[in-house]
N, C-alpha and C positions, 0 to 999 in steps of 0.2 A: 145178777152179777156173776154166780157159779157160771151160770150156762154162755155169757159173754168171756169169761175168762178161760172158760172147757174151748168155747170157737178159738179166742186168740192163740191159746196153747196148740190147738189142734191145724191153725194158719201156720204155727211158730216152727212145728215140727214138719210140714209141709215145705218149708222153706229150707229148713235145715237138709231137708231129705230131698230137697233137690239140687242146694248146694255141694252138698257129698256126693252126690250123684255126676253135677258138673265138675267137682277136681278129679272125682276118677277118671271123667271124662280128656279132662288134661293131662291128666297124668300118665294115661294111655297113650296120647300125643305125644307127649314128651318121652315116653320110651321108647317108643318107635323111631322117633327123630333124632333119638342116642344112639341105637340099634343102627341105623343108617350113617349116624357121622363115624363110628365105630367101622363098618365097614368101607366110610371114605380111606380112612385114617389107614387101614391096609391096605389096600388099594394104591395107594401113594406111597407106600411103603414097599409096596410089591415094587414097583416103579419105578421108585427110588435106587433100588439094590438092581433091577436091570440094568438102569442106565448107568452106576457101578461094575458092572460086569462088563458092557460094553464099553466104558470107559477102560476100562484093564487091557479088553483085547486088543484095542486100540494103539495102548502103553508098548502091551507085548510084541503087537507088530510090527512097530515105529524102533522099540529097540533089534527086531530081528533087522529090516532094512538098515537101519544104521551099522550092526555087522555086515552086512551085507555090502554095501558100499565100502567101507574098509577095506573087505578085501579086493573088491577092483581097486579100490588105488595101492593097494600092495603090489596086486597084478599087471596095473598100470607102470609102477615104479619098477618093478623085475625086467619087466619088457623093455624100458625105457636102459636098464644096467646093460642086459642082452645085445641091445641095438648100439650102445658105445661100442662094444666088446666087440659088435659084428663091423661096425665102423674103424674099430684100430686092428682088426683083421686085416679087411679088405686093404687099407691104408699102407699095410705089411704087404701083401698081396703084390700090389700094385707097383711099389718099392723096389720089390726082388724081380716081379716081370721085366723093368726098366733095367734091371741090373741082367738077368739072361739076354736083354735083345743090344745090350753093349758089349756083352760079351760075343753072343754071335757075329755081331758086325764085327768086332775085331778076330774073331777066328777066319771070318770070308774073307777079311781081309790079307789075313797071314795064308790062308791059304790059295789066295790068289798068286800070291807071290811066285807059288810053284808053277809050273808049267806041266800039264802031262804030254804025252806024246802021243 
């Protein structure tokens, strides 16, 4: 009976000793497969903060163009004052020309009047 319970014992601890042997063997696994979700996990974080960044330059360019259009329609709206101002000019212009060629005709005409010799 010793020598059947020495074998069982020495089956028992065989077993044992191969069970510890297989969770190191998982456990190994399993750190490696942390080790790597670990590096997912930055990786997408890296990633994440890129597409942050170019999300911003984005931001920043979108608000420069929108200055930027403003000021053409400032420049659009000056041009647009300018071009009345050159409109009630000319308008002026045009006015007084009508007003010198009545006047002319009436000076040929008074000086018609004379005769030279």
């Amino acid at each position: 009976e010793v020598t059947g319970a020495a074998k069982e014992q020495a089956l028992g601890g065989k077993q044992i000793r191969s069970a510890v042997e297989n969770m190191n063997h998982v456990t190994g696994q399993v750190t490696i497969a942390t080790k790597e979700q670990a590096l997912s996990a930055r990786q997408i974080v890296t990633a994440v903060n890129d597409m942050n960044a170019m999300t911003q330059s984005v931001a920043n360019a979108t608000a420069e163009q929108k200055k930027g259009g403003e000021m053409i329609v400032t420049a659009m709206e000056n041009i647009s004052g300018i071009t009345r101002e050159n409109l009630t000019s000319v308008e002026q212009l045009s006015r007084a020309a009508q007003a010198l060629s009545r006047q002319a005709e009436d000076m040929a005409t008074m000086v018609g009047a004379f005769k030279t010799r």
